[in-house]
C-alpha positions in Angstrom: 123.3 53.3 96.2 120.3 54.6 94.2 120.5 58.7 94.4 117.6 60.8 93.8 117.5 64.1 92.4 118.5 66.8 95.0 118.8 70.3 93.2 121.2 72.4 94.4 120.7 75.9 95.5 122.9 77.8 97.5 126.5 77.9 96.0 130.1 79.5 96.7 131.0 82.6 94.7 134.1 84.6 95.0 133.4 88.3 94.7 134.5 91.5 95.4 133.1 91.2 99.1 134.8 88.0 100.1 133.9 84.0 99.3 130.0 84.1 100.0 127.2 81.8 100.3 124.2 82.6 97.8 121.0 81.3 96.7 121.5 81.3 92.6 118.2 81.2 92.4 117.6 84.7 93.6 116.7 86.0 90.6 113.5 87.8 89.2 113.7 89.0 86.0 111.0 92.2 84.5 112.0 92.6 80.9 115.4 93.6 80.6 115.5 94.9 84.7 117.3 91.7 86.3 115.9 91.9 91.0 118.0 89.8 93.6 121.3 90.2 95.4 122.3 86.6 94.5 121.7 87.7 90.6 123.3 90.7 90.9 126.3 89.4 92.6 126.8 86.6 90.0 126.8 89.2 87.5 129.1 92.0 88.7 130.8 90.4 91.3 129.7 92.7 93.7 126.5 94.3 95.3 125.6 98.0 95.8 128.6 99.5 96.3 127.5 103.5 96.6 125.3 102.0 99.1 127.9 100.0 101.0 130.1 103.3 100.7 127.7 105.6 102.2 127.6 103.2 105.4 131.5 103.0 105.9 132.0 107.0 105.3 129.4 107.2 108.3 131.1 104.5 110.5 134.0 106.4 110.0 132.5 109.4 110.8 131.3 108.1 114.1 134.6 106.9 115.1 136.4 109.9 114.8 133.8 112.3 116.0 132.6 110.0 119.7 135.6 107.6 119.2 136.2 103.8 118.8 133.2 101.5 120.3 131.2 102.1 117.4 128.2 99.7 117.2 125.5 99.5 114.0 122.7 97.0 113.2 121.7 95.5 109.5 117.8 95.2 110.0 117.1 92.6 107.1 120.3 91.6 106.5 120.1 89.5 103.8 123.1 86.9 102.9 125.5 89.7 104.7 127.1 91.8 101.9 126.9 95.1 104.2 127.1 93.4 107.4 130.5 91.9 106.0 132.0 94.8 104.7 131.4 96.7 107.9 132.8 94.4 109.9 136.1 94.7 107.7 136.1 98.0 108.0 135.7 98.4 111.6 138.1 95.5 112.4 139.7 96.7 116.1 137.7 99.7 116.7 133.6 98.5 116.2 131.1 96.1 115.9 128.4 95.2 113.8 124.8 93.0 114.5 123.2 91.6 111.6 119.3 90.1 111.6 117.4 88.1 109.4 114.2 86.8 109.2 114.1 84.0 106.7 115.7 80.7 107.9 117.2 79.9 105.3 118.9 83.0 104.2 119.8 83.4 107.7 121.9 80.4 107.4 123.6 82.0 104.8 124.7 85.0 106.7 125.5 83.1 109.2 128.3 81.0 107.0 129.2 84.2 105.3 130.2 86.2 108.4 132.1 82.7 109.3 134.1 82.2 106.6 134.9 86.1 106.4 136.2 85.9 109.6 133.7 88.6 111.2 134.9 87.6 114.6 133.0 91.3 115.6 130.1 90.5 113.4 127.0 88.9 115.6 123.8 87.3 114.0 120.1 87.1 115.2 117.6 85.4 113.5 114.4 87.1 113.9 111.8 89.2 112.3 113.0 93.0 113.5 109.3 94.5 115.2 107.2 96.8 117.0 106.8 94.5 119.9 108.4 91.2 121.4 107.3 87.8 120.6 106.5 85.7 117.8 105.4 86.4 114.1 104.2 84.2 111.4 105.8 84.7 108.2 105.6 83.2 104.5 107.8 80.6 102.8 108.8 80.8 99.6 110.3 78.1 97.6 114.2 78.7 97.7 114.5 76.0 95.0 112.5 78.3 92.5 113.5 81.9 90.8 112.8 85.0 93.2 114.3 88.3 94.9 114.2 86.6 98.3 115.4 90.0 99.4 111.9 91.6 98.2 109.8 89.2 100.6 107.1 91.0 102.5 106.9 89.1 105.9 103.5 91.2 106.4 101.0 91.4 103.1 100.7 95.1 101.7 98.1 96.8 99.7 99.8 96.8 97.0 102.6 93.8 97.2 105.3 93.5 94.7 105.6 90.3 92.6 108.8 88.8 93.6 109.2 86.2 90.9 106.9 83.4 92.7 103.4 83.7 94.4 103.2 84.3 98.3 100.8 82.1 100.3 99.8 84.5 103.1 97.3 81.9 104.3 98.0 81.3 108.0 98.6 77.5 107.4 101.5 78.2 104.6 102.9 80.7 107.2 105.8 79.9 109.7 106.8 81.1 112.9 110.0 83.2 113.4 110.9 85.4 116.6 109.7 89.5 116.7 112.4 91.3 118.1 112.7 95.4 118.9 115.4 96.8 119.0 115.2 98.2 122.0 115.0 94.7 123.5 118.9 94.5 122.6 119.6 96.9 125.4 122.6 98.4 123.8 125.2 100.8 125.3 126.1 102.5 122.4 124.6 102.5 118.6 125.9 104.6 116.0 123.7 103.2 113.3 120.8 101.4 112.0 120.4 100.4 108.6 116.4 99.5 107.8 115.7 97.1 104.3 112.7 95.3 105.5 110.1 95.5 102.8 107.0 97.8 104.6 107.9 97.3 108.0 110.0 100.1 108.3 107.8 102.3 110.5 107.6 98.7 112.9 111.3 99.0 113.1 111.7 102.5 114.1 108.4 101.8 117.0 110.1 99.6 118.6 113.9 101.3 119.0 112.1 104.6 120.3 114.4 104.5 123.3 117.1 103.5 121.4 116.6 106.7 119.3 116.2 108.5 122.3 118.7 107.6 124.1 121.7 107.1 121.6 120.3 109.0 118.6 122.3 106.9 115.6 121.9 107.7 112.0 119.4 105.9 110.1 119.4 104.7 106.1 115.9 103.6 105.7 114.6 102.1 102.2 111.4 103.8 101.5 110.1 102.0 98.9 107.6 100.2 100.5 106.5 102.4 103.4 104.4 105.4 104.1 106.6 107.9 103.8 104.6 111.2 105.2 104.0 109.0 108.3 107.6 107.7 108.6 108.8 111.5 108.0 106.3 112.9 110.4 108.1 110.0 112.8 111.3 111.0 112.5 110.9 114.6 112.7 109.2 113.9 115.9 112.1 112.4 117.0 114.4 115.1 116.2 116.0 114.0 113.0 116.6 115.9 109.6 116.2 113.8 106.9 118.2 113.4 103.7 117.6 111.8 100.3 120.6 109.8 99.3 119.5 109.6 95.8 118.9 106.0 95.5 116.3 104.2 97.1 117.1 104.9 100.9 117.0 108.6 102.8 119.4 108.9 105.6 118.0 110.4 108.6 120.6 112.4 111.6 119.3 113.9 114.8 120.2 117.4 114.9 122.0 117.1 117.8 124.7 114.5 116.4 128.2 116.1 116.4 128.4 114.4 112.5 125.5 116.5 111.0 127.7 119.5 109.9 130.2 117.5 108.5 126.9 115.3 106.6 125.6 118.4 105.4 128.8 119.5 104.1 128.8 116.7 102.2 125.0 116.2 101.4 
């Protein structure tokens, strides 16, 4: 049999979170600054770990102040790493919903919380949204170097270079589902992690009854968004805002039996 050539892509890498699936090409390099969780993982062996810590301290915090039953969402997932280590940590006593909006990373997270053994991990694939239905996104080569992680599903005024160009054009574009959050219908939700590259203010639109109503505590990345609109937002809402230091803020509604103790430790 005559084989053809058939690169290879998405590989197996023990690391500090578990055996994982990866795209080794997620990679964009800027002078000596090195951009993609698959990079960064091959490097270290592991991926944001003040950031994954900051996420279980508050899971844990949940638990013990409004008891076990905790539930939290990973908008733009990713190939898992939080989602994972979450689901570890709240083994017995919570669950955790990851969503993703490219395929093909989505397949990743999908195998990752498999062979991790998430059994109280769920996966969505969709593009988290203001409204229901469907949204056309880009595609970007997987076979080539890039911070998939960095993709903007929407074009913004100023969009970061990735590692490869983006064809917004609507015939390069393909369709994924838009999903709110609030269209999940929960009965508890502790927290909501937002990484979605400028759509962060689409996000927190469409779980206003979900903020409402269950009042979880938000790590937003704010890189990308417009901050004064997303602050004037929250505040509206009835959270106090926080920065973390890093690239994210963390956001609890002041009537959230964990503020003191965030404060305390803020």
């Amino acid at each position: 049999m005559q084989n053809s050539m058939r690169p290879i892509a998405f590989v197996l890498a023990s690391t500090d979170h578990g055996t994982l699936i990866l795209n080794r090409n997620d990679e964009h390099r800027e002078g000596n600054r090195v951009f993609g969780v698959g990079i960064e993982i091959l490097m270290k062996g592991f991926f944001c770990p003040d950031e994954i810590d900051l996420a279980v301290k508050l899971l844990d915090l949940r638990r013990e102040v409004y008891g076990e039953g905790v539930v939290a969402i990973d908008c733009g997932a990713n190939i898992g790493v939080h989602l994972i280590e979450w689901g570890r940590q709240m083994s017995g006593w919570g669950r955790a919903i990851g969503i993703e909006a490219q395929e093909r990373i989505y397949y990743a997270l999908a195998g990752n919380v498999a062979i991790n053994n998430c059994f109280n991990v769920q996966v969505i694939h969709a593009a988290v949204a203001a409204a229901d239905g469907v949204m056309r996104i880009p595609l970007p080569n997987y076979l080539e170097p890039a911070s998939f992680g960095s993709l903007e599903l929407k074009p913004l005024a100023r969009s970061e270079f990735i590692g490869q160009k983006i064809d917004y054009n609507e015939g390069a574009m393909v369709p994924v589902r838009a999903l709110r959050l609030d269209s999940l219908n929960l009965g508890r939700l502790d927290l909501i992690k937002i990484d979605v590259e400028g759509m962060e203010i689409d996000v927190l639109e469409g779980a206003a009854e979900a903020l409402n109503r269950h009042k979880p505590i938000l790590l937003i990345e704010f890189q990308k968004t417009d901050n004064a609109k997303m602050t004037e937002l929250l505040e509206k809402s009835g959270y106090q805002i926080f920065n973390t230091g890093g690239m994210n803020l963390l956001a609890v509604h002041t009537s959230d039996r964990c503020l003191e103790s965030i404060v305390q430790e803020a």
